[in-house]
C-alpha positions in Angstrom: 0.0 0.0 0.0 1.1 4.0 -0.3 0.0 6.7 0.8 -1.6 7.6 -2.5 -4.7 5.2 -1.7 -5.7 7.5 1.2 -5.1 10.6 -0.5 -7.7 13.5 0.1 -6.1 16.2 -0.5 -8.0 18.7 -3.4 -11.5 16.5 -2.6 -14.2 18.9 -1.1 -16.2 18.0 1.4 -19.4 18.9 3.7 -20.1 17.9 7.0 -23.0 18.6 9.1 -23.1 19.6 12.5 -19.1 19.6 12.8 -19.0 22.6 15.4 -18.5 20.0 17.7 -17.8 16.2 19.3 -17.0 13.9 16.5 -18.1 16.2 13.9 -15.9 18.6 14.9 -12.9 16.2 14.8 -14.1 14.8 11.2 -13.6 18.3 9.7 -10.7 19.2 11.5 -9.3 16.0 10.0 -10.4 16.4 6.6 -9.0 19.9 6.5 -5.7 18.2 7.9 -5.2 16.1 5.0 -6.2 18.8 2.5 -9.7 19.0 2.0 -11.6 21.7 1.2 -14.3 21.3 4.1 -17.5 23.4 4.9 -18.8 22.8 8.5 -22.1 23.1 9.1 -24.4 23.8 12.6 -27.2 26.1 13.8 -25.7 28.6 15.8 -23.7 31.1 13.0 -21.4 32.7 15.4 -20.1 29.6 16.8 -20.1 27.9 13.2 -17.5 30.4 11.9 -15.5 30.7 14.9 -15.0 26.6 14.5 -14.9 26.3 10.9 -12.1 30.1 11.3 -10.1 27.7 13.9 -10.0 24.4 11.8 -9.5 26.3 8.8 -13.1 25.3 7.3 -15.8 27.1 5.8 -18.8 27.7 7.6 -22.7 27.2 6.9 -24.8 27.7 9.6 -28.0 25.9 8.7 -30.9 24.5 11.3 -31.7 20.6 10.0 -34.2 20.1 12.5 -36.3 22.8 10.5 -38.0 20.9 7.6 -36.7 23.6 5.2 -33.2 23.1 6.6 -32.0 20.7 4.3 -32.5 22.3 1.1 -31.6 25.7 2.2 -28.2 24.8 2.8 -27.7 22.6 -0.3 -28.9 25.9 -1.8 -26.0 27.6 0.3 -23.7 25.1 -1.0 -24.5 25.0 -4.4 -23.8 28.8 -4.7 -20.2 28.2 -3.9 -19.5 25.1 -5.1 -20.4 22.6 -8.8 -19.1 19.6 -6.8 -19.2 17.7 -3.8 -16.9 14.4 -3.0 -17.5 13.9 0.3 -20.9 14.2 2.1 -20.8 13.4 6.0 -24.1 13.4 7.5 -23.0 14.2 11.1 -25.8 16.5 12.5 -27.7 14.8 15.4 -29.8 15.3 18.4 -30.8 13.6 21.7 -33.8 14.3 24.2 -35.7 12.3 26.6 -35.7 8.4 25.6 -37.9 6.9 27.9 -41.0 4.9 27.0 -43.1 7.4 29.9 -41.2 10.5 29.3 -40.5 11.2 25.8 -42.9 13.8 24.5 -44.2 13.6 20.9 -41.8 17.3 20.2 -38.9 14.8 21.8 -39.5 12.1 19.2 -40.2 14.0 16.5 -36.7 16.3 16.9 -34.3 13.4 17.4 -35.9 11.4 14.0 -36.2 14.8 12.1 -32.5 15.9 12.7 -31.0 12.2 12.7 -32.7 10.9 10.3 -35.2 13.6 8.0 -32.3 15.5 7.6 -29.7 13.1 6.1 -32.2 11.9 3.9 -33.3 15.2 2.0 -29.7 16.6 2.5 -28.4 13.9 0.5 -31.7 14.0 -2.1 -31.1 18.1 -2.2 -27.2 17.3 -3.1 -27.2 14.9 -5.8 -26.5 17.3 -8.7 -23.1 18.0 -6.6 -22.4 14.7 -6.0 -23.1 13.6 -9.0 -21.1 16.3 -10.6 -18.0 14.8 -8.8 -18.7 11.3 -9.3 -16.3 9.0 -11.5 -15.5 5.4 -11.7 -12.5 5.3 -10.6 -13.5 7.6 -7.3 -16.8 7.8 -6.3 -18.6 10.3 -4.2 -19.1 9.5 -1.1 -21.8 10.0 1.5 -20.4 8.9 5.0 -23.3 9.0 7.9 -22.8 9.0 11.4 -24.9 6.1 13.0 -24.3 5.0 16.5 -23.6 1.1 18.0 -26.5 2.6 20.1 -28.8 1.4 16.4 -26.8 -2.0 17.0 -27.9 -3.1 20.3 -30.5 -1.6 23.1 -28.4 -0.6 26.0 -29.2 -0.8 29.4 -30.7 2.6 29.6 -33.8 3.7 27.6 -33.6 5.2 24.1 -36.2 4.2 22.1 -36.1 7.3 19.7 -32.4 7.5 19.7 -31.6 4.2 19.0 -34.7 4.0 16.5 -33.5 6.9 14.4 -29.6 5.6 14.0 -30.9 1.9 13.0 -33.0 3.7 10.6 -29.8 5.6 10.0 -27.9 2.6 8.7 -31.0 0.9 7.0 -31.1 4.1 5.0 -27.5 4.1 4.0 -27.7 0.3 2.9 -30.9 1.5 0.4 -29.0 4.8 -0.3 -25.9 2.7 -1.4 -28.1 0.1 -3.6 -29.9 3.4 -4.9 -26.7 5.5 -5.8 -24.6 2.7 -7.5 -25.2 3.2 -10.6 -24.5 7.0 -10.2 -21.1 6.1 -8.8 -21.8 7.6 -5.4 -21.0 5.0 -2.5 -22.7 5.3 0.8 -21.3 4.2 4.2 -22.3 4.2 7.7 -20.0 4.7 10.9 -21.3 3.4 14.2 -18.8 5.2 17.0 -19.4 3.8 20.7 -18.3 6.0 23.7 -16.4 9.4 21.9 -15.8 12.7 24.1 -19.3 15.0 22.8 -22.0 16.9 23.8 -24.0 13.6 24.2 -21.2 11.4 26.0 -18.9 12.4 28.9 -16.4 10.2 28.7 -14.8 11.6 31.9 -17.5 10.9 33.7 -17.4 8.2 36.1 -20.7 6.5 35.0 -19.0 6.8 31.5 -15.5 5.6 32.4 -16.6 2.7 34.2 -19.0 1.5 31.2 -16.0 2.1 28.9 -13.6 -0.3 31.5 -16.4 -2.6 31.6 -17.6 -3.3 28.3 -14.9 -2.0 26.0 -12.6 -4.8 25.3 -9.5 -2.0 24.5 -10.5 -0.5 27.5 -10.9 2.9 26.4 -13.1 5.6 24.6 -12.4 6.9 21.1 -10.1 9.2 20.0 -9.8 11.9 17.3 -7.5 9.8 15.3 -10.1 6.9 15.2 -13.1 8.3 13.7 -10.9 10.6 11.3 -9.1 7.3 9.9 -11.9 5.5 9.0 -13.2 8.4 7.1 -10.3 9.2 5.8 -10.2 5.2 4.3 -13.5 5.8 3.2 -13.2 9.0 1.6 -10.3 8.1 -0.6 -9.3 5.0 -3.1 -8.3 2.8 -0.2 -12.5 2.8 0.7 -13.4 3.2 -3.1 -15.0 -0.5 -3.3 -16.8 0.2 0.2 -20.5 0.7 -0.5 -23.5 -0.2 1.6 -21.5 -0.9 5.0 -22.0 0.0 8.6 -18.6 0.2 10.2 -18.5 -0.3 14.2 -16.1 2.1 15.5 -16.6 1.1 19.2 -13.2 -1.0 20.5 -15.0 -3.9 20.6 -17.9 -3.0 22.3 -20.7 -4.5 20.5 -18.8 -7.7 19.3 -18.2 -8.5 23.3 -21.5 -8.3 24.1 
């Protein structure tokens, strides 16, 4: 192998709600190994102070707001003909038990994890068309969860409902988008350092020491690798997969 199969650099990428956790380390990484890279989130000032500190571009765009979606592929396509890389990142969490979770709950976990990937990728497929080949596809890389692998032993019905619909979307997305040469992939991280997970908590450290066979919790290096693989000629063959990225976590259980 050589470093040219995990070449990036000149590809331009998107990825959704990368002002932070592992969004936040995606785009930093893809901007590290010289991709042009637009982060997306809701709050403007805080998307351009990320994307200004990474080196990015920023879009500020709300994808829990059913218009969301194709007003920033509208955004997008004013500045750019192409897109290689599409990372469907943006997610949400509220209540997830069976007695608690309000209708407004349900409905803004499966419209930003799931609504939004969906008619973001739909509103982008002139771009990713535009950049799609057969020798390198265009890829769209969403960001499921092992929490769509297994139920845990906490409740999260609409959490783990919208990131199993997640990956069932990327394997019809993937069967869909062949023939257009556009590959689509889904990560499934287990405990990473985000809003959602503190992994310095002790509730969190002692899961990790329990049920992570490496004993630890993910790293920057670990989610930007595999999307690095998958986003260059080393992943090029990849379509239709759901990657755990979880030290071991769901294979040990």
């Amino acid at each position: 192998m050589t470093d040219a199969l995990f070449d990036i650099a000149g590809k331009i990428a998107l990825v959704t709600g990368g002002t932070s956790g592992i969004g936040r380390m995606i785009a930093a990484g893809l901007v590290a190994r010289g991709a042009k890279t637009y982060v997306t989130g809701r709050d403007a000032a805080r998307t351009a102070a990320v994307a200004a500190e990474i080196g990015g571009i920023a879009l500020a765009a709300d994808l829990g707001d059913a218009a969301g979606p194709a007003a920033l592929a509208a955004d997008f396509a004013a500045r750019e003909d192409r897109l290689d890389v599409l990372v469907n990142n943006a997610g949400a969490n509220a209540s997830g038990s069976l007695v608690e979770t309000s209708v407004a709950d349900w409905d803004l976990v499966m419209n930003v994890n799931l609504r939004a990937a969906f008619f973001l990728t739909r509103e982008l497929l002139p771009q990713l068309r535009a950049a799609a080949s057969d020798a390198d596809p265009a890829r769209i890389i969403s960001i499921g969860s092992i929490g769509g692998l297994h139920v845990p032993n906490w409740e999260a019905h609409g959490y783990g409902a919208s990131k199993a619909a997640l990956h069932h979307l990327t394997r019809s997305l993937a069967k869909a988008l062949g023939k257009d040469r556009i590959t689509a992939n889904a990560i499934a991280p287990g405990p990473f350092p985000s809003r959602l997970t503190d992994t310095g908590s002790d509730a969190v450290r002692k899961s990790v020491a329990t049920y992570v066979p490496l004993g630890r919790p993910g790293e920057a290096d670990d989610v930007v690798g595999v999307v690095t693989f998958l986003a260059s000629r080393a992943g090029a063959y990849v379509n239709g997969a759901v990657i755990p990225l979880d030290g071991g976590y769901v294979a040990a259980l």
